[in-house]
N, C-alpha and C positions, 0 to 999 in steps of 0.2 A: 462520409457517407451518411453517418447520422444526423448531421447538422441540416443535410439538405432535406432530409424528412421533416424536421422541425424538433429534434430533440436537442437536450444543452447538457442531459448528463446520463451516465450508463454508469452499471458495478460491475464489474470485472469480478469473474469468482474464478479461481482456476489454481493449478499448482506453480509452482517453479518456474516451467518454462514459458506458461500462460503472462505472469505478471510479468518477467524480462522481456517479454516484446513488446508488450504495451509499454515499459519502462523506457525503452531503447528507441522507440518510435516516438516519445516525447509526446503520448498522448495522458497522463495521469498527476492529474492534479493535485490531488488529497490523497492522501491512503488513511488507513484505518486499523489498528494491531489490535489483536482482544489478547489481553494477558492471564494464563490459567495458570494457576501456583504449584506449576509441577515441573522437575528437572529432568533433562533425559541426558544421558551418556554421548550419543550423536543424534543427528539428523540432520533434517534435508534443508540445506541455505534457502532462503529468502529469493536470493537471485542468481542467477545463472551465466555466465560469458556478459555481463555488464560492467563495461569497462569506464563508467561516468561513476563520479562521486555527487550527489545531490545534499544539499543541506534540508533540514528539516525542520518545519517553524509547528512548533504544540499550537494548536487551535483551541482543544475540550479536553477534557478527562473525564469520562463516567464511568461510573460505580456501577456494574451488571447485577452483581449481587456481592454475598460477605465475602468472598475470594477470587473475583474474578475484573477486572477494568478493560475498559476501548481508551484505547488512545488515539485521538483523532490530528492527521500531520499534513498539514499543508507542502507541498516540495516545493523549493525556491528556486525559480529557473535560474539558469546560469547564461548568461550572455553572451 
């Protein structure tokens, strides 16, 4: 639907169940993780009922500030 407007890329911002549909639809290219230097006892997975394993190629790594990085990760489609 986007493409037919003339777009070529969109962000997805959303939780849990937001990203595993786009995941699962085989619509997301890149992702992008900000790393904050803090542990927490639980919380909430990444992804949700996604039953595909995806490999992941590092594209970037930047520095946000003194304790904080984006990791930037291409997925590798799978054939």
């Amino acid at each position: 639907m986007l493409a037919k407007k003339g777009h070529t890329e969109a962000v997805i911002i959303g939780g849990t169940m937001t990203m595993s549909e786009f995941i699962k639809a085989g619509l997301v290219d890149d992702i992008y993780f900000v790393m904050e230097p803090v542990l927490f006892g639980s919380g909430l997975p990444l992804l949700k009922n996604v039953e595909l394993e995806s490999k992941l190629n590092l594209l970037d790594v930047k520095k946000l500030n003194g304790n904080t990085v984006q990791l930037h990760y291409e997925i590798t489609k799978q054939p």
